[in-house]
N, C-alpha and C positions, 0 to 999 in steps of 0.2 A: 924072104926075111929082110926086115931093112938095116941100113947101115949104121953101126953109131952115128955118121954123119945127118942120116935122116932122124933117126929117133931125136939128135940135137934139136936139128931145125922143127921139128913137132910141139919144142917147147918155146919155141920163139913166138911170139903173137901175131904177127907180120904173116910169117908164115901160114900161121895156124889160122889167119884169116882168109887170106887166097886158097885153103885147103878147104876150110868147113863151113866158111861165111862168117859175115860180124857178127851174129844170135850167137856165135859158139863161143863167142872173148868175155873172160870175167870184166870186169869193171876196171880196176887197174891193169888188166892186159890193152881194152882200150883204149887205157891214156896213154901204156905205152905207146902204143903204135902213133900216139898224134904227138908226143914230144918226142921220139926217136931214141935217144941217148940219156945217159945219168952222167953223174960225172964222177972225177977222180976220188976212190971209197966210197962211193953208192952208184950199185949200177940200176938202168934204170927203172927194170920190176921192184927193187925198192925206193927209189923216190916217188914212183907212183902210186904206191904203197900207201904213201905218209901225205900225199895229198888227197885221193880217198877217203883217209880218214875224217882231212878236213870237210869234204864234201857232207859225209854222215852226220860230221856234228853239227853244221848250220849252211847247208847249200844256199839257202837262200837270202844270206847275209854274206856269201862270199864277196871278196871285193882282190882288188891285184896286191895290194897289202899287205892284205893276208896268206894269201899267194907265196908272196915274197918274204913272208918269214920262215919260211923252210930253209933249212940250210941245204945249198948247191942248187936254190931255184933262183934262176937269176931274171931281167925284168923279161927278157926276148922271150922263154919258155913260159912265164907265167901270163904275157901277153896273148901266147898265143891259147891257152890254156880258156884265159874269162873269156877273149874273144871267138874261140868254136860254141863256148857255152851261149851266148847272146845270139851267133846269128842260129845256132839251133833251138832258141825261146822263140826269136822272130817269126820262124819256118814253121813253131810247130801251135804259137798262141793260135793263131786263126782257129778259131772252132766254133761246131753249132751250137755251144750253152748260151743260155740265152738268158738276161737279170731279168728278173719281174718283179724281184721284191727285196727288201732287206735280210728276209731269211736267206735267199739265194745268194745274197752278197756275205754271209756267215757263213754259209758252208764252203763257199770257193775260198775264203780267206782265214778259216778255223784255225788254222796249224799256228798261227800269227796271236793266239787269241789268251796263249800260256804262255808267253814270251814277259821275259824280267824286261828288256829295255820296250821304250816305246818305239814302234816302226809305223812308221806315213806310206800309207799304199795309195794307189791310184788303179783305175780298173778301166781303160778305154774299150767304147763302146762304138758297134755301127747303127746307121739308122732305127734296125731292128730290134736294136738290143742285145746284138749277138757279142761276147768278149770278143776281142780284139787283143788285147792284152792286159796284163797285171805286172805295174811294179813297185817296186820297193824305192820310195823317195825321199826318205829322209829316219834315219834310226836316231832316236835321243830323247831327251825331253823336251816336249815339243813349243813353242811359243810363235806368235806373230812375225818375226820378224828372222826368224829359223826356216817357215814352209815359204817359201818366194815365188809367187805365182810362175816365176819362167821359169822351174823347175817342175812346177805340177804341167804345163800346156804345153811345154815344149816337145815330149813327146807325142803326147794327143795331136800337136796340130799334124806332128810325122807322119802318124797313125791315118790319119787323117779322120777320123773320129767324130761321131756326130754328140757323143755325149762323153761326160765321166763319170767314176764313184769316187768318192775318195772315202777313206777309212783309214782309223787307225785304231791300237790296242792301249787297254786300261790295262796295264800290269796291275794294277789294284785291286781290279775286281769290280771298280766303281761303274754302274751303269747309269752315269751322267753323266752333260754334256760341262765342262768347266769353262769359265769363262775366256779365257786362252781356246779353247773348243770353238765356241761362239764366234769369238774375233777372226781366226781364219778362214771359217764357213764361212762370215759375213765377205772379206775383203775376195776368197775362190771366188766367189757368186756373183761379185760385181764386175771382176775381171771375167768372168766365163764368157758373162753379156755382152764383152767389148768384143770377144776373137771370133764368138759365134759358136762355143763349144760349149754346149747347156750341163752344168752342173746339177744332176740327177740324184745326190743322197752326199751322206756323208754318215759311215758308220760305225759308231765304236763298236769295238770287240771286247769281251769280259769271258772265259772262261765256263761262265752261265750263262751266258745269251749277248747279247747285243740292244743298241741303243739304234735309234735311227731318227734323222733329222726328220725327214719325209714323215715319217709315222707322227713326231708329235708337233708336225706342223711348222717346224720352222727353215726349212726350205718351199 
């Protein structure tokens, strides 16, 4: 029979990981194990709790920020929080899907596509076509002088990427390209041709479908 002391330590996450493996930790028992501690009036199964939460409601809008408005999450735990998050995107983007077409670029980026604000994605690509990765470059309303090409290439050239997508959502519904649309397609496209990183589509998301520059010809 085991001890109070062990039934304890059975509920510790820590534990219960060198006991049953990572597959066995709820979600907030894993984050306990990677921030460690809570602090004074939250221990830390409950602060992990309340950042969980935030993961559920918009993971892919997280930012340190937002992180940081938790109360007792200070910047060190919350740094170290985005930053597992990023390098396990890095480690795990590499995959075989492979774009071939606009609708492909819709269904990798669908979840994006009911969103009230507008988000600027990018999609670096290898020679074959194969993702490399997806991000998120800019959430707002979007204009000219908002999307700044070293924002969109700076990662691609990281990536080291032989092409990109770029895409973003119509909260409206509208499946047109708007002039503000136009203008940064045009200025991506002529900066793609200087770095050597060929601009492949650029696609609005609506809720109903999608827009694509490629389809109606003006890439």
């Amino acid at each position: 029979m085991k001890t109070i002391k062990e039934l304890h330590n059975d509920d510790k996450p820590r534990e219960k990981l060198v006991k049953k493996g990572v597959q066995a930790l709820k979600n907030d028992e894993l984050l306990s194990v990677l921030i460690g501690s809570g602090i004074k009036g939250k221990d830390v199964r409950k602060l992990s709790k309340e950042i969980i939460a935030i993961f559920d409601d918009d993971f892919e809008g997280l930012s340190l920020d937002r992180l940081r408005s938790i109360h007792g999450l200070g910047v060190a735990k919350a740094s170290q929080i985005i930053s597992a998050i990023e390098l396990a995107k890095r480690y795990t983007s590499v995959s075989n899907k492979k774009i071939t077409s606009a609708e492909d670029v819709y269904k990798e980026l669908k979840y994006f596509s009911t969103k009230q604000q507008e988000y600027f994605l990018v999609i670096t690509l290898d020679g074959a076509s194969h993702i490399i990765n997806k991000r998120t470059v800019f959430i707002g309303t979007l204009n000219q002088s908002l999307v700044h090409p070293r924002e969109v290439f700076a990662d691609a050239i990281a990536d080291r990427a032989a092409g990109i997508i770029i895409a973003h959502n119509h909260p409206s519904g509208t499946l047109s390209a708007s002039r503000a649309d136009l203008a940064i397609t045009q200025r991506l496209d002529e900066v793609s041709k200087l770095v050597g990183i060929e601009l492949l589509d650029h696609v609005i998301l609506a809720k109903d479908g999608f827009y694509s520059f490629v389809d109606e010809g003006l890439l």
